[in-house]
C-alpha atoms as a printed R data frame, in Angstrom:
    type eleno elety resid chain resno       x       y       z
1   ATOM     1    CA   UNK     A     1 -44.159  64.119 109.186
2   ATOM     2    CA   UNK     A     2 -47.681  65.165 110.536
3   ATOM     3    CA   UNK     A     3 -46.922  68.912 110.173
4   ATOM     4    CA   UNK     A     4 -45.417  68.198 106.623
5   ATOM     5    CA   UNK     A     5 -48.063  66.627 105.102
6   ATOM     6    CA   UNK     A     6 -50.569  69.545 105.732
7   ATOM     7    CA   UNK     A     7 -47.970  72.162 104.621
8   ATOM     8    CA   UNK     A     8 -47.640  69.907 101.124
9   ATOM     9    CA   UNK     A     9 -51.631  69.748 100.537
10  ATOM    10    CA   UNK     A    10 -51.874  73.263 101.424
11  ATOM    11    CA   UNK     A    11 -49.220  73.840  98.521
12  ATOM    12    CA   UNK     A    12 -50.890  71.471  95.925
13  ATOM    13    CA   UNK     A    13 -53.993  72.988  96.680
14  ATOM    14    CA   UNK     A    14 -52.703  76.887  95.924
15  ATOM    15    CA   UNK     A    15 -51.399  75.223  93.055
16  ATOM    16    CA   UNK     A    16 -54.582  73.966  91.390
17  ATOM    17    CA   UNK     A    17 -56.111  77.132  92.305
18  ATOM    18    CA   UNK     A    18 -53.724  79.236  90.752
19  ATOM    19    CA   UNK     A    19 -54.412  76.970  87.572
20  ATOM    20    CA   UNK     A    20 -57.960  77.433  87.545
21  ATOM    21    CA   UNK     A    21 -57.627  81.087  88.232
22  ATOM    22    CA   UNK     A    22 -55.402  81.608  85.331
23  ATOM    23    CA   UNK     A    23 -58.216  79.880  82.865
24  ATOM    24    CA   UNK     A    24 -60.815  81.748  84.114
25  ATOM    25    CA   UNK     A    25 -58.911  84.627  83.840
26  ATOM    26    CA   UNK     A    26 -58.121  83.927  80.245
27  ATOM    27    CA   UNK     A    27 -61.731  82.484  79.319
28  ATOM    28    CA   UNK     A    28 -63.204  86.102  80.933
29  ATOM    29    CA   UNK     A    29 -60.922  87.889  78.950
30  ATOM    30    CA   UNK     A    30 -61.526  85.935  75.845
31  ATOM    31    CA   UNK     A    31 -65.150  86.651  76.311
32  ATOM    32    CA   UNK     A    32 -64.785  90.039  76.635
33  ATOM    33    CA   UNK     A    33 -62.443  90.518  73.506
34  ATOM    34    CA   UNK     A    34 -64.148  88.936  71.043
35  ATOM    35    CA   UNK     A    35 -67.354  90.962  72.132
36  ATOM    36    CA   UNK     A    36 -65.928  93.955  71.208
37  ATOM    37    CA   UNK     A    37 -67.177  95.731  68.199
38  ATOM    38    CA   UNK     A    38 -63.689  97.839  67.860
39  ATOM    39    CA   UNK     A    39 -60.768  99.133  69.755
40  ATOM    40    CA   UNK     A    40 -58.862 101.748  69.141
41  ATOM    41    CA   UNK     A    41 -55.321 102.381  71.379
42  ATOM    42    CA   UNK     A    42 -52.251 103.950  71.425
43  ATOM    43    CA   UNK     A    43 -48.856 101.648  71.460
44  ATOM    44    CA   UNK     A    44 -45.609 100.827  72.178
45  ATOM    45    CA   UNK     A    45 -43.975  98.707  70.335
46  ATOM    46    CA   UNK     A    46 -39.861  97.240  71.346
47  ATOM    47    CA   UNK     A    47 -38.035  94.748  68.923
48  ATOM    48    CA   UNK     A    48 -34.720  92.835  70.476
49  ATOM    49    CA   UNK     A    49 -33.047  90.967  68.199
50  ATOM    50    CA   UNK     A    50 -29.513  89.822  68.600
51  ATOM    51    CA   UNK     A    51 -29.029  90.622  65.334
52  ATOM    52    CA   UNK     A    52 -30.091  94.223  64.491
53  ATOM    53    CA   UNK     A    53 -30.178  95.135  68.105
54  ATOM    54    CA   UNK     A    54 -33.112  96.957  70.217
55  ATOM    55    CA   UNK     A    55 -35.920  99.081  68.134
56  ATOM    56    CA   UNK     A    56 -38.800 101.137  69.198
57  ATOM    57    CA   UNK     A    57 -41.654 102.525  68.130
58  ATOM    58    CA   UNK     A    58 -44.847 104.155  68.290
59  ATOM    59    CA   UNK     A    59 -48.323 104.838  67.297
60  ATOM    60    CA   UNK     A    60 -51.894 104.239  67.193
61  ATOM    61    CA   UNK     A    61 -53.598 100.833  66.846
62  ATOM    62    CA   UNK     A    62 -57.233 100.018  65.266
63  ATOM    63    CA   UNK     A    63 -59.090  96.552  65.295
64  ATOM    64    CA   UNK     A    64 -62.666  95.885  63.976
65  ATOM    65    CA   UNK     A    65 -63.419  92.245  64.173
66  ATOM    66    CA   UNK     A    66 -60.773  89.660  63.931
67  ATOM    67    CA   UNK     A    67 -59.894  90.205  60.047
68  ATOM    68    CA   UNK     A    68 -58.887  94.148  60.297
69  ATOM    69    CA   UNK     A    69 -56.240  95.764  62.176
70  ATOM    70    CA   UNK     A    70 -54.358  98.915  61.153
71  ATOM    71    CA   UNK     A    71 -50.815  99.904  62.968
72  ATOM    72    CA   UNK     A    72 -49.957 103.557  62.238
73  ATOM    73    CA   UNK     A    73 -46.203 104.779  63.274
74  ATOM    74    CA   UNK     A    74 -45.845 108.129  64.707
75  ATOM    75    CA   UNK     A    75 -42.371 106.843  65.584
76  ATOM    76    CA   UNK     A    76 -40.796 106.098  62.745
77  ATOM    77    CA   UNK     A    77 -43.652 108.533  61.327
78  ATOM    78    CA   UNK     A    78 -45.439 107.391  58.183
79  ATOM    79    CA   UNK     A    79 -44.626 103.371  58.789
80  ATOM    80    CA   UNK     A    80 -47.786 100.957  58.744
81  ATOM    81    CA   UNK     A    81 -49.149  97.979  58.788
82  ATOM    82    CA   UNK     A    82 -52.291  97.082  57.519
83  ATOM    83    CA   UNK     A    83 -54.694  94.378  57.847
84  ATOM    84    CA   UNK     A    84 -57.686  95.066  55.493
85  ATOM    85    CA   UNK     A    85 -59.649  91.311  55.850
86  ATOM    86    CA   UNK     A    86 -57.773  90.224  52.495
87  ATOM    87    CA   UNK     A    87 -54.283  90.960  52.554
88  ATOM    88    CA   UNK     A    88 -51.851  92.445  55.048
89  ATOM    89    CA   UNK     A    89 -49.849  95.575  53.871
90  ATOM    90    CA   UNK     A    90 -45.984  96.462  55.373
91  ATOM    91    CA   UNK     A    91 -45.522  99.543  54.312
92  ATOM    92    CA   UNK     A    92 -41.730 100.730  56.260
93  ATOM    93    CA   UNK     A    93 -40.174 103.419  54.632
94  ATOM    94    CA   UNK     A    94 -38.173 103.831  57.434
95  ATOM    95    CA   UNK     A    95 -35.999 101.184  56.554
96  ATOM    96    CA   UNK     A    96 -37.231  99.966  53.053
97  ATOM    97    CA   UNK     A    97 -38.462 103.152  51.080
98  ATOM    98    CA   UNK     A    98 -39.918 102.829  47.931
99  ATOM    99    CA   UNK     A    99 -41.956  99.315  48.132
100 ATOM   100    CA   UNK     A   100 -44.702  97.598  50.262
101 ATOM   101    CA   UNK     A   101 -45.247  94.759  50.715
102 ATOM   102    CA   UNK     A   102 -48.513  92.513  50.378
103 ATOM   103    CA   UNK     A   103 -49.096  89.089  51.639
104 ATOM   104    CA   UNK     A   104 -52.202  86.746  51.292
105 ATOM   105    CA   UNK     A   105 -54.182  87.109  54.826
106 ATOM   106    CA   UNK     A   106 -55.026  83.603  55.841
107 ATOM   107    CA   UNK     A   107 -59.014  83.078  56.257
108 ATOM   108    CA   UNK     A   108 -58.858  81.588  59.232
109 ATOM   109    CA   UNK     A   109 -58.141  84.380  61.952
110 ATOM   110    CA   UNK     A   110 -56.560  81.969  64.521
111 ATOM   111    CA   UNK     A   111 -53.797  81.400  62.362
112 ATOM   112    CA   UNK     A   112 -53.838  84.974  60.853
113 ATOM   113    CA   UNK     A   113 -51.375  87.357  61.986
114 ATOM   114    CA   UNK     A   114 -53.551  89.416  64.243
115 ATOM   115    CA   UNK     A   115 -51.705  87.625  67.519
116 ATOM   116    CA   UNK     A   116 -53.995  88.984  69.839
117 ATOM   117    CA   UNK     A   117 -57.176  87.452  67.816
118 ATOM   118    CA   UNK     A   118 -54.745  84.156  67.491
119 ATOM   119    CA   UNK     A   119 -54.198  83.771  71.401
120 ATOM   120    CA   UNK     A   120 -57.738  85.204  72.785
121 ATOM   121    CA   UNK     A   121 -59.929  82.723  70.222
122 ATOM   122    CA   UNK     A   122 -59.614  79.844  72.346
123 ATOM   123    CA   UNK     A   123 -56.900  80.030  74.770
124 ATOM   124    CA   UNK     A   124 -57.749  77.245  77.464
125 ATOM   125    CA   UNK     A   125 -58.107  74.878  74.258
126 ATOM   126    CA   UNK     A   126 -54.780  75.755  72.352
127 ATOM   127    CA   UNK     A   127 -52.520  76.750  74.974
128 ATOM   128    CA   UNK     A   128 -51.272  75.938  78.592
129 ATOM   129    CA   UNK     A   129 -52.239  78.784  80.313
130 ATOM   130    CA   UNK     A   130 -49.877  79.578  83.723
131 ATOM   131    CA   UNK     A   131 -50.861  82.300  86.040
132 ATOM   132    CA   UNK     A   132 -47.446  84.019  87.047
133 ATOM   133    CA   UNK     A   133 -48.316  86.676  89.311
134 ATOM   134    CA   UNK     A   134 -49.556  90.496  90.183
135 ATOM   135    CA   UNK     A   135 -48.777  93.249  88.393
136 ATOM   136    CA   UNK     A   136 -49.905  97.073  87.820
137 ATOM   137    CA   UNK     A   137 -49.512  99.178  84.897
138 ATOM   138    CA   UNK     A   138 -50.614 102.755  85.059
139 ATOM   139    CA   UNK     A   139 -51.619 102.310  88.563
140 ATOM   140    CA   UNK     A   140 -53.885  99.935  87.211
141 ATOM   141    CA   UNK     A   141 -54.109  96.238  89.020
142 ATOM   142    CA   UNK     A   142 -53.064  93.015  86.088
143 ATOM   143    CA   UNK     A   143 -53.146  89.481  85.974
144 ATOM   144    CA   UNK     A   144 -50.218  88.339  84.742
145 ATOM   145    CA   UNK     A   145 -50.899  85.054  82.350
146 ATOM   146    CA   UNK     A   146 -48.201  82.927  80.346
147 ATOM   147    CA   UNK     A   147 -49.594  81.077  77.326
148 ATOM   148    CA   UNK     A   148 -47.556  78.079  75.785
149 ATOM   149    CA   UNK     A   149 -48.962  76.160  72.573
150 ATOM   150    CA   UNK     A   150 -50.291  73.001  73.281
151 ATOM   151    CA   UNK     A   151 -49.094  72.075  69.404
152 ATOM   152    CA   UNK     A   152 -46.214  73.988  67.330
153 ATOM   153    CA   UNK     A   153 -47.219  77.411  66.688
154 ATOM   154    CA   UNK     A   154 -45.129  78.937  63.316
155 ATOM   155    CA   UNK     A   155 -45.259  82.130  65.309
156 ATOM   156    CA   UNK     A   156 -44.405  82.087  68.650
157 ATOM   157    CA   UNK     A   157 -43.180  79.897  71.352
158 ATOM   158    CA   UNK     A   158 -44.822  81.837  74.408
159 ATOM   159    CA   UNK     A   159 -46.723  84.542  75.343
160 ATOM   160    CA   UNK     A   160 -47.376  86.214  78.459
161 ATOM   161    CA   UNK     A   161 -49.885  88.843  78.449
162 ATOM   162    CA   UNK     A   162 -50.862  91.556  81.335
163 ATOM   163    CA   UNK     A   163 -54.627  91.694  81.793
164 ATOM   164    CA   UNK     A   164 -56.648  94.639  83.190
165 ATOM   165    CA   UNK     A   165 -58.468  93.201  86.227
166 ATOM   166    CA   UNK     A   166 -61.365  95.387  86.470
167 ATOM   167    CA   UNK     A   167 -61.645  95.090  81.978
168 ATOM   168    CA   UNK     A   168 -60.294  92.046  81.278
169 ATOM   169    CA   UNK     A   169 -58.777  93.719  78.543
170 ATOM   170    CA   UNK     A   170 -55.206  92.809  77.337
171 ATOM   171    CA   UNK     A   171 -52.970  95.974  77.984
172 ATOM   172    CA   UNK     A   172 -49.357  94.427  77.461
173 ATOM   173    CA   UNK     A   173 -47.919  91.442  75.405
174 ATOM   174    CA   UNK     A   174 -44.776  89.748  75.110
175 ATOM   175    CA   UNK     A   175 -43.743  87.055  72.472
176 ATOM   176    CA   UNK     A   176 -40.871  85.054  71.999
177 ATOM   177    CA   UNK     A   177 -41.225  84.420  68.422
178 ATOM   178    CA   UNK     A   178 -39.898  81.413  66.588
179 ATOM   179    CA   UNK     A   179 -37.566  83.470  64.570
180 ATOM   180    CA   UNK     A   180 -35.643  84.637  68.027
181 ATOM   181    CA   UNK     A   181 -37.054  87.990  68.386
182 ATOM   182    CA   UNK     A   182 -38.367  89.272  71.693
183 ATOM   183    CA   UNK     A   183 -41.634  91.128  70.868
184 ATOM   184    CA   UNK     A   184 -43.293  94.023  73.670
185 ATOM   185    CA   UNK     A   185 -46.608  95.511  72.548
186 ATOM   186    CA   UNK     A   186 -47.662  97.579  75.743
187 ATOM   187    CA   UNK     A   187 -51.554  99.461  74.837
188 ATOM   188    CA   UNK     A   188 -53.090 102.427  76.373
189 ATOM   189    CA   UNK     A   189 -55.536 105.028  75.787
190 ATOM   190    CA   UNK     A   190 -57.599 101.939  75.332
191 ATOM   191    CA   UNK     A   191 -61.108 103.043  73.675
192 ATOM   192    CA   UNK     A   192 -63.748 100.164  72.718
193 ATOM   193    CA   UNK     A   193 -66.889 100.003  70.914
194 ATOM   194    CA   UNK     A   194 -66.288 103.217  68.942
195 ATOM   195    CA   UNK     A   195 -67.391 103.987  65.523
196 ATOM   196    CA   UNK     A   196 -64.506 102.653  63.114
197 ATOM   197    CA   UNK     A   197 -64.444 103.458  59.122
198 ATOM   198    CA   UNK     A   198 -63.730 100.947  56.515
199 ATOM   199    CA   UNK     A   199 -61.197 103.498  55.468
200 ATOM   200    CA   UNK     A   200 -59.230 102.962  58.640
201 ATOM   201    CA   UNK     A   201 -58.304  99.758  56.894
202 ATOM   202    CA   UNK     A   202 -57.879 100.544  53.244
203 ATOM   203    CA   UNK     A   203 -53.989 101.025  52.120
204 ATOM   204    CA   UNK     A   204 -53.254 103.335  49.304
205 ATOM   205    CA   UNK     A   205 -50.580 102.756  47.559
206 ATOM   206    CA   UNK     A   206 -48.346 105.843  47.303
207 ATOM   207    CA   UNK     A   207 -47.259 107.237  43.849
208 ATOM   208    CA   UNK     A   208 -43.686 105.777  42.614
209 ATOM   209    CA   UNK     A   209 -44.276 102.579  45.399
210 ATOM   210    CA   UNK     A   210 -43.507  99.166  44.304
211 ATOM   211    CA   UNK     A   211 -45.980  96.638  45.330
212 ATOM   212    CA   UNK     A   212 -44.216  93.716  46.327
213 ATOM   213    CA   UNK     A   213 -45.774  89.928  46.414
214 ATOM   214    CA   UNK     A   214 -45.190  87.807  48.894
């Protein structure tokens, strides 16, 4: 019994550290995120559903502030999504030629739909934050953090998100989203701080596209 009680504070105490690690982990990289003037960054992006299957796709990825974010496809080529502060534009003629469509952006960027900007506001206040281990992506070193809402979130039930160690920048994401989709947004080429037009963020509509509400 005198061996075994050392061996179980020595395990509640790794515990509580690895719980204090992971929200200084996430309140560093909160920090850090919502001091950035702009990032720019390629993507990956892979879709399971057990419906339609397993889709993937590619591009480039622009944020300035919390209200705008642009995705651009290269793969499918000429999809986009576009977040210009007022409404947010799906424009997929991949699979829905010929229409757009445009939805109200909600003012408050927590519960807009930029999820990054939702989870890095205030993540020790809004979600239980679990540190799950050690990771590396591009021979780079990650913290790997889970984040579960504290209260029902309409978007996702969890979120576990690979931050750069030396940044403290977010460079993969995974969501289990309410509707049963499995979401992986993997960044690199990550560039901060740059110069970003308001143009990145404008959506023209093409000629003979139907704008629909919604």
């Amino acid at each position: 019994m005198r061996r075994l009680l050392p061996a179980l504070m020595l395990l509640g105490l790794a515990s509580s550290l690895a719980a204090q690690n992971a929200t200084s982990i996430a309140g560093r990289a909160s920090r850090v995120y919502r001091g950035l003037s702009s990032i720019r960054a390629s993507f990956r992006q892979t879709i399971e559903d057990r419906m339609i299957g397993t889709q993937e796709s590619s591009g480039e990825l622009i944020q300035s502030g919390t209200a705008n974010l642009v995705m651009r496809f290269e793969d499918p080529k000429g999809d986009a999504i576009v977040l210009d502060g007022t409404y947010v534009w799906v424009y997929t003629p991949s699979t829905t030629p010929g229409q757009v469509i445009r939805m109200t952006m909600p003012s408050d960027p927590v519960y807009g739909p930029n999820v990054l900007s939702r989870i890095l506001d205030k993540p020790n206040e809004r979600y239980q934050v679990e540190y799950l281990r050690e990771d590396t992506t591009e021979g780079r070193p990650m913290d790997v953090l889970e984040f579960t809402p504290r209260a029902e979130d309409p978007l996702f039930r969890q979120a576990v998100i690979w931050f750069d160690r030396v940044t403290s920048l977010p460079r993969r994401l995974e969501l289990d989203e309410m509707t049963g989709v499995h979401r992986t947004l993997t960044l690199s080429r990550i560039r901060t701080n740059t110069a970003v037009s308001p143009k990145e963020f404008r959506f023209e509509v093409p000629s003979g596209v139907r704008v629909v509400e919604q």
